[in-house]
Legacy VTK file of the C-alpha trace (Angstrom):
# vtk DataFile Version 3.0
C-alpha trace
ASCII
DATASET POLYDATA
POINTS 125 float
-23.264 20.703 156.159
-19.477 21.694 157.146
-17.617 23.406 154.130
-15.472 21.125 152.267
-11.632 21.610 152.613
-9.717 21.891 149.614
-5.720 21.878 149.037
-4.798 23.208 145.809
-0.878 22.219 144.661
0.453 24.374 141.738
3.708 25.886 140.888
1.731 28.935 139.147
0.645 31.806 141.601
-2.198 32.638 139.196
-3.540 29.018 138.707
-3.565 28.517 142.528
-5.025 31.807 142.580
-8.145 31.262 140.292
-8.908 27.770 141.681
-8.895 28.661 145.155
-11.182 32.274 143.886
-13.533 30.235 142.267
-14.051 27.333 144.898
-14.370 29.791 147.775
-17.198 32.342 146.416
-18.892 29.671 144.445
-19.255 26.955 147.048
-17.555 28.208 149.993
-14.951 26.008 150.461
-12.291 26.172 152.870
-9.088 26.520 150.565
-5.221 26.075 151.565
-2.761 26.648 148.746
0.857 25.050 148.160
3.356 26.238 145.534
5.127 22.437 145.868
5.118 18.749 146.513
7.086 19.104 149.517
4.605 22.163 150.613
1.639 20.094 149.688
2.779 17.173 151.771
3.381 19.424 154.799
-0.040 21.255 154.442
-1.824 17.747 153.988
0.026 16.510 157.064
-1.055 19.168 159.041
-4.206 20.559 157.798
-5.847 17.340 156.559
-8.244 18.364 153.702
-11.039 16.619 152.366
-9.085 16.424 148.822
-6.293 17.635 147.112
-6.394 18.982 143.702
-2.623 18.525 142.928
-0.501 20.009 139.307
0.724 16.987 137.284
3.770 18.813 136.245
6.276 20.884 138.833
9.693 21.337 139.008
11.373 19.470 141.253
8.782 16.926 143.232
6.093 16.397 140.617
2.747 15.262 141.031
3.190 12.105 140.690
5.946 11.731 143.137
3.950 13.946 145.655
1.492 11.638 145.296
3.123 8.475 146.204
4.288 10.289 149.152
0.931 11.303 149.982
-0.175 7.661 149.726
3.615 6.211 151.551
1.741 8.122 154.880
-0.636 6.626 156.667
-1.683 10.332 158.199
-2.825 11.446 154.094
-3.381 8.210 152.279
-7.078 8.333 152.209
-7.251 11.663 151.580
-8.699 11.876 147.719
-6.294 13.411 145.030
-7.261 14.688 141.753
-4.577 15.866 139.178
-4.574 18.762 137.641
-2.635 18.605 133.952
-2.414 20.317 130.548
-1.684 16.654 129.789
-4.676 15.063 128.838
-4.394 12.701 125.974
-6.193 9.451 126.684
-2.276 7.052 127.621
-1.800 10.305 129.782
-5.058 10.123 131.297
-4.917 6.068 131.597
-1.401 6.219 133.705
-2.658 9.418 136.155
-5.372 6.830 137.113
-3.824 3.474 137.257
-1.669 5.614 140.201
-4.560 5.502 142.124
-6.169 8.827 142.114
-9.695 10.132 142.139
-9.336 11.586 138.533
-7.912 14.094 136.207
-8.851 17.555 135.504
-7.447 19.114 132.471
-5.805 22.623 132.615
-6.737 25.475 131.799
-9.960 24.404 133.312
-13.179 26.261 133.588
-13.589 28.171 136.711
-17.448 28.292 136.260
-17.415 24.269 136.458
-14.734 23.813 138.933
-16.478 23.295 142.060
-18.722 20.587 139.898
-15.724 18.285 138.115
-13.923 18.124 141.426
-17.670 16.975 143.278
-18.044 15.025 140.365
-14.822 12.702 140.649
-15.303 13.194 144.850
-18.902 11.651 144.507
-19.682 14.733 146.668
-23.213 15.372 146.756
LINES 1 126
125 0 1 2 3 4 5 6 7 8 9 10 11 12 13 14 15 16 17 18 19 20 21 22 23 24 25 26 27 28 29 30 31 32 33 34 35 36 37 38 39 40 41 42 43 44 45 46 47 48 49 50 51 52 53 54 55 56 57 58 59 60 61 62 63 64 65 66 67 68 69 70 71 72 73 74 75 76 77 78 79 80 81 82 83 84 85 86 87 88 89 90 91 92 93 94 95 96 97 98 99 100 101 102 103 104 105 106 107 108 109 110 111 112 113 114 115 116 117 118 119 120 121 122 123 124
């Protein structure tokens, strides 16, 4: 089986760090990192991953708004997105999916179950 392709969008070096650690020697995924929505949104366009695991809250384009734009293109719209947010009460939660994504993963997460909640929400096997 080809190794999955992950994009990981944060605005903090260290979380981007850690999730892309942690997916790569655990599974050995294929990981691209962005520091933005407008990053993420080039890097989807060109790189087209097999999901994105995109930060709920950025400055400037949020994840939200990167997210419609994702979903605007034809080129990314089917590619899965799962947010990533330190805002998880159940409203919060509700909203994030009512957007249309895949689910929600709350930060800080646990790298030892990483790989497994983002296969989980993928229905990767």
């Amino acid at each position: 089986m080809q190794a999955r392709h992950i994009l990981i969008v944060d605005d903090e070096d260290d979380i981007r760090e850690i999730a892309s650690l942690t997916l790569e020697l655990t599974e050995g995924w294929q990981v691209n990192k962005a520091g933005s929505g407008r990053e993420a949104i080039e890097k989807a366009l060109t790189s087209q991953p097999d999901a994105i695991l995109l930060d709920v809250m950025m400055p400037g384009m949020d994840g939200p708004s990167t997210f419609r734009m994702l979903q605007a293109d034809a080129r990314t719209r089917s590619i899965p997105v799962i947010f990533l947010t330190a805002k998880v009460q159940a409203a919060d939660k509700r909203g994030f999916l009512q957007l249309g994504v895949c689910g929600v993963i709350a930060k800080p997460f646990d790298p030892l179950t990483l790989a497994a909640e983002i296969a989980e929400r993928l229905s990767w096997s």
